[in-house]
N, C-alpha and C positions, 0 to 999 in steps of 0.2 A: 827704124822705119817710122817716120811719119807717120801722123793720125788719118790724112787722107786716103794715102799710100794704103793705109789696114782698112780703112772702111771699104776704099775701093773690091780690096783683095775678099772683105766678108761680104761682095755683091750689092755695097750701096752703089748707087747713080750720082757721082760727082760730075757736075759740068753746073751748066748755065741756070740751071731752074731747081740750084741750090740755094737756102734761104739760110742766111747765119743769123744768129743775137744769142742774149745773153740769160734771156730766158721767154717762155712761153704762156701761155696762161689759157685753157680754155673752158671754154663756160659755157653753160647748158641754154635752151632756146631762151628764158629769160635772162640771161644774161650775168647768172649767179657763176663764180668758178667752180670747180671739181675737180679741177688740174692744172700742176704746175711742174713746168722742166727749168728748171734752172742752172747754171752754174757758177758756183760764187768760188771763195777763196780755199773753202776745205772740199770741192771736187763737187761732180756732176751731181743733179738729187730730182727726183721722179715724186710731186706729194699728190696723194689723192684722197680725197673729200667725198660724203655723202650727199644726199640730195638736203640736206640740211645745214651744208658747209660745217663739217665735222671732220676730222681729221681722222680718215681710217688706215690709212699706208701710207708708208715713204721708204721710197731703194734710192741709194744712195752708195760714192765709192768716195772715199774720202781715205788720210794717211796711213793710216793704220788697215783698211783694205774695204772690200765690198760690203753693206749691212742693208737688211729690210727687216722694219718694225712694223705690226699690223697694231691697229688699236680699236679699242668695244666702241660703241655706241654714244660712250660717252666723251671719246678722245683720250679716255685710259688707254697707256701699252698694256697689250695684252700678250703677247708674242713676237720674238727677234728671232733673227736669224744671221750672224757675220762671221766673214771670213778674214783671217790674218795670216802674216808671216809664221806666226809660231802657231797655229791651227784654226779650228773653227769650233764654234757655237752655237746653239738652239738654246732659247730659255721660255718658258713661261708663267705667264704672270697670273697674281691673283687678281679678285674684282676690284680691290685697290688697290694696284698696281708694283705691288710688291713679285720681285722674280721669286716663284717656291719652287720650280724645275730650271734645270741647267743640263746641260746634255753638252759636251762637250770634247775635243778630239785636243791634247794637247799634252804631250807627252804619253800617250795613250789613251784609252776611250776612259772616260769618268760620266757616273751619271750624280750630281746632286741634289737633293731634296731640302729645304728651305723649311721653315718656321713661319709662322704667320710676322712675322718681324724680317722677315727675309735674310734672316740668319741660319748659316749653312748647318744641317741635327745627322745627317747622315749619306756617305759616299760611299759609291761602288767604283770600284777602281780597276782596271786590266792593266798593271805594271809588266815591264821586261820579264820579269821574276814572276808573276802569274796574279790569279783575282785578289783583290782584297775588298771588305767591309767594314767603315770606322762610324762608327757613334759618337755623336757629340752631348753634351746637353748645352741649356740655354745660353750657358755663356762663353760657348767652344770650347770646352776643355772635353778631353778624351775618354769617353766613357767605356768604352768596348772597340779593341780593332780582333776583326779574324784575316787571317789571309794564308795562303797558301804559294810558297816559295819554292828555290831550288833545294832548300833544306828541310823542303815538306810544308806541314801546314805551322798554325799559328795563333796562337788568343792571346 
């Protein structure tokens, strides 16, 4: 099906007093932007701006699948959100801009916890076979896994 074809069917108003281009721009009474819709070569993208032309969000659907990043005050990411083929995603960032939370659905639920280096110290996992808990230290190696399996539990 066609793109028209589906906007039609989600209750757009395709006819004559459609406006096409390749992208949008709009900007506040003086005339600063705040908003951009655009479409370029890696898919459609939504960015918006403070009243300071700062960059606070951007949704976006590009190959790999749908993503929105929100960002602080300063234009630091500070929070994402994407979806893929092989699952989905939440992270959050620190004040510079390092991901220390990951939240994450992809081969089961995992939540991740980051280092101030945004290096991965410790997972909570829901495997086929049941929870588990692994410990890193600084330089990834295995400090402590517990988990609990069809053969019981486990350290």
């Amino acid at each position: 099906m066609d793109t028209e074809k589906r906007l039609e069917k989600q209750g757009a108003n395709i006819g004559e007093k459609v406006i096409r281009a390749n992208q949008f721009i709009l900007e506040d009474e003086n005339g600063k932007p705040c908003a951009m819709l655009s479409v370029g070569k890696d898919g459609p993208r939504l960015v918006l701006s403070d009243e300071n032309g700062i960059l606070r969000a951007m949704l976006g659907v590009g190959k790999a699948g749908p993503g929105l990043v929100l960002f602080d005050e300063n234009g630091k990411p500070c929070a994402w959100l994407g979806g893929a083929k092989d699952g989905s995603g939440l992270g959050l960032n620190d004040e510079n801009g390092k991901t220390r939370v990951i939240l994450d659905v992809v081969n089961g639920p995992r939540l991740t916890l980051a280092d101030e280096n945004g290096k991965p110290r410790a997972m909570l996992t829901m495997g086929k076979d049941g929870p588990g808990l692994v410990l890193l230290d600084e330089n990834g190696k295995l400090c402590a896994e517990l988990s609990v399996g069809k053969d019981g539990p486990g350290l």
